[in-house]
C-alpha positions as CSV (number, residue, x, y, z in Angstrom):
1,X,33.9,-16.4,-38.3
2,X,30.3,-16.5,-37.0
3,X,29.5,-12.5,-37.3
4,X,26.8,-10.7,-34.8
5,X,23.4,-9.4,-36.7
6,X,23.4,-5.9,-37.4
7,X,19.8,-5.8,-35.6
8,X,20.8,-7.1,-32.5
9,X,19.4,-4.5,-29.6
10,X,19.5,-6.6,-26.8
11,X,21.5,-9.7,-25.6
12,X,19.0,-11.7,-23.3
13,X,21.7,-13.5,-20.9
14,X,19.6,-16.9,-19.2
15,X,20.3,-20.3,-18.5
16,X,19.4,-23.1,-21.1
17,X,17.5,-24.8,-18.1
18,X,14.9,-21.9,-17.4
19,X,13.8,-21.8,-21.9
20,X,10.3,-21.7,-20.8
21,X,10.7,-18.8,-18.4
22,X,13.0,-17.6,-21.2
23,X,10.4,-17.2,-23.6
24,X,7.7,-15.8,-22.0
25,X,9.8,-13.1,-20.7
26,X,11.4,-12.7,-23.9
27,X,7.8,-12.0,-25.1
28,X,7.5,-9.6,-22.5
29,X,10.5,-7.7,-23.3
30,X,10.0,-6.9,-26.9
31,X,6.6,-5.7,-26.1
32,X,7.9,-3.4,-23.6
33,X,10.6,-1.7,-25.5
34,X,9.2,-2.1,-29.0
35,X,11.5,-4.0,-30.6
36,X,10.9,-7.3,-32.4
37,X,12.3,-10.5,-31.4
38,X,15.1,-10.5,-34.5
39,X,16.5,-7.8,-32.3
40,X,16.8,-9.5,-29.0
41,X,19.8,-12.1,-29.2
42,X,18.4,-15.4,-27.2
43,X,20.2,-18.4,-27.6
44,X,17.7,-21.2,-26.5
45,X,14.7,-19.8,-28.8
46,X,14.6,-20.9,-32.4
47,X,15.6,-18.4,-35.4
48,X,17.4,-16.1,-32.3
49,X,20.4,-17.9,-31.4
50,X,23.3,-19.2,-32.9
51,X,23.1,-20.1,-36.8
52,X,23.4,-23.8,-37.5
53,X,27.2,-24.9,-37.8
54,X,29.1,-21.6,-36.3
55,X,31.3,-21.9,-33.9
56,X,28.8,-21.3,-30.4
57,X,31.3,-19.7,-28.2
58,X,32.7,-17.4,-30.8
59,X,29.0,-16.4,-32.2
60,X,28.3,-15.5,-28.2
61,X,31.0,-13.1,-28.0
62,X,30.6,-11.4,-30.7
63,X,26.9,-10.9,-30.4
64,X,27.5,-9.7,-26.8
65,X,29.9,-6.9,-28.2
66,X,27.5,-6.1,-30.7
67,X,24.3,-5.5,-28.2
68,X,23.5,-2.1,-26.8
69,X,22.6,-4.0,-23.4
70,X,22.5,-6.9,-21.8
71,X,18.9,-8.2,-20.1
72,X,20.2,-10.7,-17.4
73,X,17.8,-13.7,-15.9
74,X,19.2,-14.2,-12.6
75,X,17.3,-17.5,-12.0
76,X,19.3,-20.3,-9.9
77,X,20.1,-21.8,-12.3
78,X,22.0,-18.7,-13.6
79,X,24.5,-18.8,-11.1
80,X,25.3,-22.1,-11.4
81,X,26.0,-21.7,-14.7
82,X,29.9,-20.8,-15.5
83,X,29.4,-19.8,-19.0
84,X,26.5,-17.1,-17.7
85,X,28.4,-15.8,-15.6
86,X,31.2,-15.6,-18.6
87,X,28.5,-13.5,-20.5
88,X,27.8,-11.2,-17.5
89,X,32.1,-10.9,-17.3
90,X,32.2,-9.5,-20.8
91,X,29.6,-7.3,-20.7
92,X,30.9,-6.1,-17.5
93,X,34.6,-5.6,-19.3
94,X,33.0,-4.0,-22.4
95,X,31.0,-1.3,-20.3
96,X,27.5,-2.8,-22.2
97,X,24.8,-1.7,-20.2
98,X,23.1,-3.9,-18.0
99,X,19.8,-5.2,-16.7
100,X,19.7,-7.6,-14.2
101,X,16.1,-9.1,-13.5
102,X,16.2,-11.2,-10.2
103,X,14.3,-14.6,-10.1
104,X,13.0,-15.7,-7.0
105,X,13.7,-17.8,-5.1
106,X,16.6,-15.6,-5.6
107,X,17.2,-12.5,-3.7
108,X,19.2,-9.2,-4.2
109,X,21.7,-10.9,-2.2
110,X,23.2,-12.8,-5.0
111,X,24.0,-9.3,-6.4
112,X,26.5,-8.5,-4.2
113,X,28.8,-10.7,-5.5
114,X,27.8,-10.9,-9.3
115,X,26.5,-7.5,-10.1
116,X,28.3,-4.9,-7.7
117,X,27.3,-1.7,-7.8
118,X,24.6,-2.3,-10.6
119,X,20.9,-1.7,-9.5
120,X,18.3,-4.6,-10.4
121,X,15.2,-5.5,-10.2
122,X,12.7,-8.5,-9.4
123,X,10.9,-10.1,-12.0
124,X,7.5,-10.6,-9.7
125,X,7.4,-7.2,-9.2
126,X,6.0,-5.7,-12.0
127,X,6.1,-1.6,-11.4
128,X,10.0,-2.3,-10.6
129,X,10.0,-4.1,-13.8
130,X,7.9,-1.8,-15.8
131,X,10.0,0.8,-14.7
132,X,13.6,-1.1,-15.3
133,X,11.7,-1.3,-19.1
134,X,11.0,2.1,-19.1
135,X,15.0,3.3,-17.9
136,X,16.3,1.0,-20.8
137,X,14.2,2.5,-23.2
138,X,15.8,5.6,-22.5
139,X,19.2,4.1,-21.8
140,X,19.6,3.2,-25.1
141,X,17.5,5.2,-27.3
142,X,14.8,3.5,-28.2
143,X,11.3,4.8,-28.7
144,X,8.7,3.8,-25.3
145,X,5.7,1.9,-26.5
146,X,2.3,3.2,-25.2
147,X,1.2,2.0,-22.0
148,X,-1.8,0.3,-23.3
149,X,1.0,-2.2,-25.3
150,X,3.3,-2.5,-22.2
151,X,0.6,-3.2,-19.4
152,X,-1.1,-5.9,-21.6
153,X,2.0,-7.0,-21.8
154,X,2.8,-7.3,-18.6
155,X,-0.4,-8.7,-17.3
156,X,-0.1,-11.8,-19.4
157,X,3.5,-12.5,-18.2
158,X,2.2,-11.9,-14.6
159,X,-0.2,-14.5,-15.1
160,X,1.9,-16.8,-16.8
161,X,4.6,-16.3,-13.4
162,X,2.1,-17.8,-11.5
163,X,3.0,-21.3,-13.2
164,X,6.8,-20.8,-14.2
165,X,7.8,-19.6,-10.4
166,X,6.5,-23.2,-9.5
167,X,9.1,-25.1,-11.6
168,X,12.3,-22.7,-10.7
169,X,14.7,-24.8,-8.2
170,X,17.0,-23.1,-5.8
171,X,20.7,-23.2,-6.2
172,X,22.9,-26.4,-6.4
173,X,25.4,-23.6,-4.6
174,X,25.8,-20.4,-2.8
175,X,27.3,-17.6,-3.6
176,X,29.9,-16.8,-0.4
177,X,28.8,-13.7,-0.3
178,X,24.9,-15.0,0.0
179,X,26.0,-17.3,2.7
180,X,28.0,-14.4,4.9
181,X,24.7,-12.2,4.7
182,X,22.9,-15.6,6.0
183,X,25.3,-16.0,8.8
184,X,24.8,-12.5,9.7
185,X,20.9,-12.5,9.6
186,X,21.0,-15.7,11.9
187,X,23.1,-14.3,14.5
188,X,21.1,-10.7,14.6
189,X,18.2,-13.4,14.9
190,X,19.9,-15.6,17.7
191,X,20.4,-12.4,19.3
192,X,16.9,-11.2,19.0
193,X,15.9,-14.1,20.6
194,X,18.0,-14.1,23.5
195,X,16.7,-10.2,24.0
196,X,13.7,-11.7,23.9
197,X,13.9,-14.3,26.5
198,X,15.5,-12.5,28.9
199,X,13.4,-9.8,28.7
200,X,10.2,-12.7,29.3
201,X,11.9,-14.2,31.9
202,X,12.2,-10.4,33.3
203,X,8.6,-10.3,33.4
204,X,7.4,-13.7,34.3
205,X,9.6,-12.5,37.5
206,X,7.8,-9.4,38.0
207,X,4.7,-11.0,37.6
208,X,5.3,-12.8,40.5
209,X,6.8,-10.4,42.7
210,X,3.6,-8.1,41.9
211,X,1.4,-11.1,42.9
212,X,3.1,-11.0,46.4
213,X,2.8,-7.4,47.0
214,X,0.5,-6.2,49.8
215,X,0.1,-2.8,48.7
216,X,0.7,0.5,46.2
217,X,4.2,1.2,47.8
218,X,5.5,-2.1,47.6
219,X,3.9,-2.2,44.0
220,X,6.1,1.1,43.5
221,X,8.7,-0.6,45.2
222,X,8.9,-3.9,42.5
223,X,8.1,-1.2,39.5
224,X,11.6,0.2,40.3
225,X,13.6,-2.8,41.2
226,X,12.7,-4.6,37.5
227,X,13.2,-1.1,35.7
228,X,16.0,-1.1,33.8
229,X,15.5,1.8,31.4
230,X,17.7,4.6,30.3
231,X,15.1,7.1,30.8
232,X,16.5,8.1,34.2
233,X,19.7,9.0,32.6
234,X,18.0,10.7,29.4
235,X,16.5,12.8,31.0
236,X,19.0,13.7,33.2
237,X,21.4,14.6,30.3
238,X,18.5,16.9,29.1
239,X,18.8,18.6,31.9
240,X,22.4,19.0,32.3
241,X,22.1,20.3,28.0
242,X,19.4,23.0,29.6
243,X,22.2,24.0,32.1
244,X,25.0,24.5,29.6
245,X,22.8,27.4,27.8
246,X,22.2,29.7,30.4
247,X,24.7,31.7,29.5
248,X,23.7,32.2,26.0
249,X,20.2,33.0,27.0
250,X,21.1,35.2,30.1
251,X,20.5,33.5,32.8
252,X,18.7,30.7,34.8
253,X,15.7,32.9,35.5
254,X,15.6,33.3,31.5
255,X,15.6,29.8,30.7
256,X,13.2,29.2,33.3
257,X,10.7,32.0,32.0
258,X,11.5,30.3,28.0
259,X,10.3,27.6,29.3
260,X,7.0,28.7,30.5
261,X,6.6,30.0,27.2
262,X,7.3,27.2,25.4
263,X,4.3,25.5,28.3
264,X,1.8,28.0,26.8
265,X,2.1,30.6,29.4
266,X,2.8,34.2,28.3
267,X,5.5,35.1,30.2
268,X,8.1,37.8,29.5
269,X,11.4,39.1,31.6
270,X,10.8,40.7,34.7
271,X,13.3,43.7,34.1
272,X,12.2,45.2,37.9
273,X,13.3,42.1,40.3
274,X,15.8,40.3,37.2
275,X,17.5,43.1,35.7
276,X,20.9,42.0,35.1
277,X,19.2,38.8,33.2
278,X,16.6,40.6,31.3
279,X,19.5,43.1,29.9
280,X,21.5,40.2,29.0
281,X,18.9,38.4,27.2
282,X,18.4,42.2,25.3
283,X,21.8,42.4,24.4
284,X,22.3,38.6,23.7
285,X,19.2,39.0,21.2
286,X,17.2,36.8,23.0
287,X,14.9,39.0,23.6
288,X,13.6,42.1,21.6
289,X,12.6,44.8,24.4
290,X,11.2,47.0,21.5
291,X,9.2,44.1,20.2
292,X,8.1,42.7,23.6
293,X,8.6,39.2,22.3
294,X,11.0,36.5,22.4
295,X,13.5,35.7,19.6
296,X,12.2,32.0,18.5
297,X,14.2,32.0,15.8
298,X,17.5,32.5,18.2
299,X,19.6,29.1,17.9
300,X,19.8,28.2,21.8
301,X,16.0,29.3,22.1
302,X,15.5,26.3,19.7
303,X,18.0,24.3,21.1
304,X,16.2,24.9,24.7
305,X,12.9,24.5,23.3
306,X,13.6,20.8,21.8
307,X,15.3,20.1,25.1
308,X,12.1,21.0,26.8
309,X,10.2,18.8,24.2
310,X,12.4,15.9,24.6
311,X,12.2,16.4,28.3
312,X,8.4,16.2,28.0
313,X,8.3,12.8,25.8
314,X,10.6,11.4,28.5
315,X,8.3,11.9,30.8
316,X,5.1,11.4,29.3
317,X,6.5,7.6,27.8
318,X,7.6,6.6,31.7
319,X,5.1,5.2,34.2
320,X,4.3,7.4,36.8
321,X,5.5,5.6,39.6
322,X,8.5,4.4,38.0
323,X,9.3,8.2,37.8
324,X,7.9,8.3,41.9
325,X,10.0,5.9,42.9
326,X,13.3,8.1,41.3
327,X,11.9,10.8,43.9
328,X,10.8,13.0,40.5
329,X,7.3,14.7,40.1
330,X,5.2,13.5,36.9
331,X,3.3,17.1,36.1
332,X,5.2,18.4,33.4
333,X,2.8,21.5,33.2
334,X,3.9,22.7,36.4
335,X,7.1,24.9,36.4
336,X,8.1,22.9,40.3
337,X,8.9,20.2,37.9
338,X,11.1,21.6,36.1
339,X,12.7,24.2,38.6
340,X,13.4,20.6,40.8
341,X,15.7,20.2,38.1
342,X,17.0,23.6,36.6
């Protein structure tokens, strides 16, 4: 029985077709956790695989139950491999940590259907690989080289990518997974364009009709025939929210005086001409009599005053005579505005 070596640290899971991305990376990898390469298990490199005349399946097994992780290469070529994905199914059943590095032109995509749940990270990316280095380390106890070691390190594998990324081929198949999320991202893109087209042929229209028009009013006129926004109904639900707290602040009059406030203008209750209101705003805590000032922190107060701010981004986002032509004035500053609607 072919037994695993007692120095084995990591098992570097890869595809026999991808041995010159393989070493390199391996390279890469024993730099960045300070281990040697007798303690990373890699079948396609000389001296690191399987011993000459043992039984290959048998010596993969039993050095996958002998690493403290496993460092996957999720090239193409991966995936369409049956016995990597065996490797990746016994680490999974034997709980071994796991690394998965994603190859391009791979995506995280393939993830969702080989690696659930287990967070990866690109291997052209190198401060998400530096950093998937770094979380090993202290994954599995080892010591963390000193940056100086790890970023020469990764520099020369970054300029080595350059090269290898050009002789990775895509898949021979598709995960289903990979090909549902490409289904989905074409429709939201068919749909996107539709949007789109509709919208142009919207304008192209309203071109026109604004070419034809003999003055401002009949400008107005086409502005709110082709407008088709919700802002109309926004703000109208603003409105009717403002309406709905006038009994917790004590009254129309007070919500119309809070929202002068919130405008800038220093206004208080009028206690001689509102008194039932400005008592109720007293006893709701609204307002602190004692204090002559108004209770910002009070929840409705802050409720009404992000009303009034929402209100006011409404308006300040829809074209003036889109808001005209709805009968509405456009001066936001000026309490008629608002008493037009409260």
């Amino acid at each position: 029985m072919a037994k695993a070596s007692n120095n084995t640290v990591i098992f570097l899971s890869h595809a026999a077709a991808d041995k010159d991305l393989v070493e390199a990376f391996e390279t890469l990898l024993a730099k960045s956790l300070g281990i040697t390469s007798e303690n990373i298990f890699c079948s396609s490199l000389e001296g690191q695989g399987v011993p000459k005349g043992a039984n290959f399946v048998e010596a993969i097994r039993n050095q996958v139950v002998a690493a403290k992780a496993v460092v996957a290469l999720l090239t193409p070529a991966y995936l369409d491999s049956a016995f990597c994905m065996a490797e990746l199914g016994a680490a999974w059943a034997l709980n071994t940590h796991r690394l998965p590095i994603v190859v391009p032109p791979n995506t995280f995509k393939v993830m969702e259907a080989t690696l659930l749940g287990i967070v990866g990270v690109s291997i052209d990316n190198d401060v998400a690989l530096a950093q998937g280095f770094e979380d090993l380390c202290n994954e599995i106890s080892l010591s963390i080289p000193t940056s100086g070691v790890r970023n020469r390190a990764m520099r020369e594998f970054q300029r080595q990518w350059d090269n290898l990324s050009k002789n990775l081929k895509g898949p021979s198949r598709i995960e289903a997974s990979v090909h549902n999320s490409i289904i989905r991202d074409r429709d939201e893109a068919i749909e996107a364009r539709d949007a789109a087209e509709k919208e142009l042929s919207k304008a192209e229209a309203k071109i026109t009709a604004l070419r034809k028009a003999k003055d401002a009013a009949a400008v107005a006129a086409i502005d709110a025939k082709f407008d088709d926004t919700d802002w109309k109904d926004r703000l109208d639900e603003a409105f009717d929210k403002i309406k709905d707290l006038y009994a917790e602040l004590g009254g129309r009059e007070i919500a119309r005086l809070l929202i002068l406030d919130r405008l800038g203008k220093f206004i208080r209750p009028d206690f001689q001409n509102y008194p039932d209101e400005a008592g109720r705003a007293v006893e709701l805590d609204v307002y602190d009599s004692d204090g002559v000032k108004w209770n910002y922190a009070h929840p409705e107060v802050k409720e009404l005053f992000g009303l009034v701010d929402q209100i006011i981004e409404i308006v300040e986002e829809t074209p003036n005579d889109a808001l005209k032509s709805k009968g509405l004035k456009t001066n936001v500053n000026n309490i008629r505005f608002w008493e037009e609607h409260i």
